[in-house]
C-alpha positions in Angstrom: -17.7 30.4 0.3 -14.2 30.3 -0.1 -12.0 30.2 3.6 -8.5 31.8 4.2 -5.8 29.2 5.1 -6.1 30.5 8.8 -9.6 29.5 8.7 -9.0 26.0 7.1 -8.7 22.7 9.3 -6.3 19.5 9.3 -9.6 17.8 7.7 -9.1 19.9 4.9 -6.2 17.8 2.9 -4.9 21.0 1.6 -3.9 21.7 5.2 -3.0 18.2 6.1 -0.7 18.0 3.0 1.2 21.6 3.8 1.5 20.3 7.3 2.5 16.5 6.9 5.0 17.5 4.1 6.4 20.8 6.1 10.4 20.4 5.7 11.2 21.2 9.3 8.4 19.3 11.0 6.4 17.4 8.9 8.2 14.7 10.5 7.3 15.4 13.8 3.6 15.8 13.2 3.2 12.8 11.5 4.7 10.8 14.3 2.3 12.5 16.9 -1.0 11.9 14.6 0.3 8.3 14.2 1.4 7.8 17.7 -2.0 8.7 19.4 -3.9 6.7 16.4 -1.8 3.7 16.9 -1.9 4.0 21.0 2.2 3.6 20.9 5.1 5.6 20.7 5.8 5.4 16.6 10.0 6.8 16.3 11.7 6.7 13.0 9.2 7.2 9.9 9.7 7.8 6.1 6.7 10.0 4.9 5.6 10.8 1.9 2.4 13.5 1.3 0.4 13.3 -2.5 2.3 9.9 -3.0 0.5 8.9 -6.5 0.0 4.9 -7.5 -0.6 3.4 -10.5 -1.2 -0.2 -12.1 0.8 0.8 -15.1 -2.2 0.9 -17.4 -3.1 4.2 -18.2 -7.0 3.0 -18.8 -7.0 2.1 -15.2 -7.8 4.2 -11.8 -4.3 6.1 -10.4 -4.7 7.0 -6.2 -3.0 10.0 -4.7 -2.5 9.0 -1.3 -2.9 11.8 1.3 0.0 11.0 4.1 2.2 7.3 3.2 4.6 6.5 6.0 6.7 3.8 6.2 7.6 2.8 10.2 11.2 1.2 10.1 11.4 -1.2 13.5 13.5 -4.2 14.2 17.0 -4.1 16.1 18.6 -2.3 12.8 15.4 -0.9 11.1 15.3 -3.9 8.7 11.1 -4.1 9.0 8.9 -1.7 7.5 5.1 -1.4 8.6 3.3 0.8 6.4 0.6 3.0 7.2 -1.9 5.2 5.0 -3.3 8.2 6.2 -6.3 10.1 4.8 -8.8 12.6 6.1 -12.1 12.6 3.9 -14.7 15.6 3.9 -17.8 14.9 4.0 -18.6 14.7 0.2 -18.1 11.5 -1.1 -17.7 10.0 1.9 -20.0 7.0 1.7 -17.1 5.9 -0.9 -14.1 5.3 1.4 -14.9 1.7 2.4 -14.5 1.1 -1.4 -11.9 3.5 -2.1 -10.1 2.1 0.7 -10.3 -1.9 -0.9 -8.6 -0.5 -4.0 -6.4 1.6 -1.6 -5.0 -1.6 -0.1 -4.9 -3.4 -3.5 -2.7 -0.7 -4.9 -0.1 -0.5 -2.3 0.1 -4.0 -2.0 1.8 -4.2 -5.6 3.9 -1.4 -4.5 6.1 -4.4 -2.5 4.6 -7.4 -5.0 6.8 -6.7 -8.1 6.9 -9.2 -10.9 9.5 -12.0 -9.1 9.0 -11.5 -5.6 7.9 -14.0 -2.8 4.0 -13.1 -1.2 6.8 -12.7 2.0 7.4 -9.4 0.7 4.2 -7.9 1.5 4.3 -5.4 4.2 1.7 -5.0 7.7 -0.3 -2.6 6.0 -3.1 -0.2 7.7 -5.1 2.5 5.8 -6.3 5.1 8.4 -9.3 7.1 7.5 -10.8 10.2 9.2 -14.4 10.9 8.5 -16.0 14.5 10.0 -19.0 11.9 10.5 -19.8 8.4 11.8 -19.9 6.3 8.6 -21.0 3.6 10.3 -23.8 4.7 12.3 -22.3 2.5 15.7 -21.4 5.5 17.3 -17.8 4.4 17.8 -14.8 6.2 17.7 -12.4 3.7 16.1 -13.6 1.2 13.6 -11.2 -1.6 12.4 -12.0 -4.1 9.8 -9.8 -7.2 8.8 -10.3 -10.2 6.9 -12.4 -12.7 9.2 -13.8 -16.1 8.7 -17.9 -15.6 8.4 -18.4 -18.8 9.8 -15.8 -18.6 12.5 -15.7 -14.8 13.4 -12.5 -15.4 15.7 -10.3 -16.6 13.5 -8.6 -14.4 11.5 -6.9 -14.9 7.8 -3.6 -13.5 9.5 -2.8 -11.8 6.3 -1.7 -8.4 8.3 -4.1 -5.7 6.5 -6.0 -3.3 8.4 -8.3 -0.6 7.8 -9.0 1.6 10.4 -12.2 4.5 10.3 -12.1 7.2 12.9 -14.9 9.5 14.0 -14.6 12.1 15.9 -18.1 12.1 17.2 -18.1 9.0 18.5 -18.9 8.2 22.4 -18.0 4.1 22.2 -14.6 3.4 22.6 -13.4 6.9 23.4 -10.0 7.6 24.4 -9.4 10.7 25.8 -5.9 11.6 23.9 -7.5 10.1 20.3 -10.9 12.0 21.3 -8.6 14.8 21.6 -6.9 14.4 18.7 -9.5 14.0 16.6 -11.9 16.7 18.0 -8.7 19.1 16.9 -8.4 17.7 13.1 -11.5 18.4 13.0 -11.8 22.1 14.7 -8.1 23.0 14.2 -7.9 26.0 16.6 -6.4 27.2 19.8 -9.0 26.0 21.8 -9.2 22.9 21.3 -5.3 22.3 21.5 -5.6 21.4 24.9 -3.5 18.2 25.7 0.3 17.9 25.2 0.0 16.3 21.6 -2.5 18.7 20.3 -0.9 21.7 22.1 2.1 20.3 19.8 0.4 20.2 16.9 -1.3 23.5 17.1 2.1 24.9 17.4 3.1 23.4 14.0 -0.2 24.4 12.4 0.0 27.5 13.2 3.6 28.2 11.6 2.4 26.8 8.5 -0.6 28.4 8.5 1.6 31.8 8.3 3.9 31.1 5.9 3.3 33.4 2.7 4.3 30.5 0.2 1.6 27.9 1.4 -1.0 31.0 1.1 0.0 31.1 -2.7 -0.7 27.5 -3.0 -3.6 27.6 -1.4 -4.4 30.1 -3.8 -3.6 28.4 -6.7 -4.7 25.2 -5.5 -8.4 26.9 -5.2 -8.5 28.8 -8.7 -7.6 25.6 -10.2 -10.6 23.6 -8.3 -12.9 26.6 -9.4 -11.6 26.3 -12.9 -12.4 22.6 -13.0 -15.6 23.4 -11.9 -16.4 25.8 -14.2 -14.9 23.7 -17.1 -17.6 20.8 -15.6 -20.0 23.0 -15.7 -19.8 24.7 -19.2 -19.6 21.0 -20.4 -22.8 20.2 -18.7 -24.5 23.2 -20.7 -23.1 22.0 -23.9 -24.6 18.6 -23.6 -27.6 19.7 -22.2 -28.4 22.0 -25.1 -27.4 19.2 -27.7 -29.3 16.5 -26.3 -32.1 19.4 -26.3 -31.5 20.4 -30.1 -31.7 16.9 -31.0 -35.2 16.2 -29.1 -36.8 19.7 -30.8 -35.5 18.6 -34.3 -36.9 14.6 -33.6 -40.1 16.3 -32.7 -40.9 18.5 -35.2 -39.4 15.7 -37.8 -42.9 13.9 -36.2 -44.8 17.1 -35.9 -45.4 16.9 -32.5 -45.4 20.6 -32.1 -48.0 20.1 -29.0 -44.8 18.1 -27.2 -42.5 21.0 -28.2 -44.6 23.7 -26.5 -45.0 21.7 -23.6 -41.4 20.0 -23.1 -40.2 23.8 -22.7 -42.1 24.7 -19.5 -42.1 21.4 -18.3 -39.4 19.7 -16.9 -40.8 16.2 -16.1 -42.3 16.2 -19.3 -39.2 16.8 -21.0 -37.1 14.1 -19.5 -40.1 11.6 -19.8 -39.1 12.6 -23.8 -35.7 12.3 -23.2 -36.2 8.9 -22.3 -38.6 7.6 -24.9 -36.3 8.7 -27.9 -33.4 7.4 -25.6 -31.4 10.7 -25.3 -29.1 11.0 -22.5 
């Protein structure tokens, strides 16, 4: 059932786009999210929201990166940390540890262009929210680098992080990240209930009203139901052709028995589809 955009939640990255990439403080929330994630105070950011990479090869995988911020530090703001944000429903979850691999790939070649030194590469961590524990540890805050099997303390040093967050987690809790995370998940009033969330909430909310995000969301949902319906309708299509095409092999063989008895039988009919190798 579809929700109204004051029912959706920061989980939802319709919501977490709008927000994030809100002109006036877009900013802001990004810096508190990122702050309280990080556990230090993170100051002057460059954001971008639905950032898409490619490889150049049109045959290969694009991303569209939920929330990309660069974090400018050093005396003049000469060093960049970067850090990608993304909050997963729970569809297709099981896929993020993957996703993120290719995730780190991609943005690595964002600073590796043809010429430069491996010095180039930036301290990179992709950030992911799950609404569930993907991991089944029970911990709040998972963080995976590359480590030596043999040697589990030593580290390859090569300043990549990813980082898996879930809500629901009891081990490791902080209270202002257990907070945090407890409101991306259940974005309302109630649960706004420390100075960061309370924050938050505040921005939400304004965004939440704005008549021009509720024509988005609109759009953004007919278009979803459209590409479902177009997936669908294909579906049907080659479902009735690989059908046609098992009827007419049949009765080529006169096996007019199988014909009958594909056509209340479901099992029976994709046991056929797999002997005459139709897909």
């Amino acid at each position: 059932m579809k929700k109204t955009v004051r029912e959706l939640n920061l989980i939802n990255d319709f919501l977490f786009n709008e927000v994030l990439s809100d002109k006036e403080n877009g900013v802001l929330a990004a810096k508190l999210i990122l702050s309280v994630i990080m556990d230090r105070e993170i100051e002057n950011v460059i954001l971008r929201t639905q950032d898409v990479i490619t490889t150049g090869d049109p045959k290969n995988h694009a991303i569209r990166l939920d929330v990309y911020i660069e974090e400018l530090y050093g005396d003049k703001g000469e060093k960049t940390r970067v850090y990608d944000v993304e909050v997963q429903r729970e569809k297709g979850m099981e896929l993020m540890p993957k996703r993120s691999r290719y995730y780190q790939a991609l943005i690595d070649s964002k600073y590796l262009a043809s010429g430069n030194d491996y010095d180039k590469m930036v301290p990179l961590w992709i950030i992911i929210i799950t609404p569930k524990d993907l991991f089944g540890k029970d911990r709040m805050y998972y963080t995976f680098e590359n480590r030596c099997i043999e040697e589990s303390e030593l580290s390859l040093g090569d300043d990549a992080k990813r980082i898996f967050l879930n809500p629901r987690g009891s081990v490791g809790q902080k209270e202002e990240l257990s907070q945090l995370l407890k409101y991306i998940i259940d974005s309302k009033g109630d649960n706004a209930i420390g100075e960061t969330t309370k924050e938050l909430h505040k921005i939400v909310e304004k965004v939440r009203s704005r008549p021009d995000v509720g024509v988005r969301y609109m759009k953004s949902w007919e278009r979803e139901q459209f590409i479902r319906e177009e997936g669908r309708e294909e579906g049907r299509e080659l479902q009735l052709e690989a059908y046609s095409q098992l009827i007419l092999q049949l009765n080529k063989e006169q096996r007019l028995d199988d014909v009958v008895k594909a056509a209340s039988n479901p099992e029976y009919l994709n046991k056929l589809y797999q002997e005459y190798g139709i897909k």
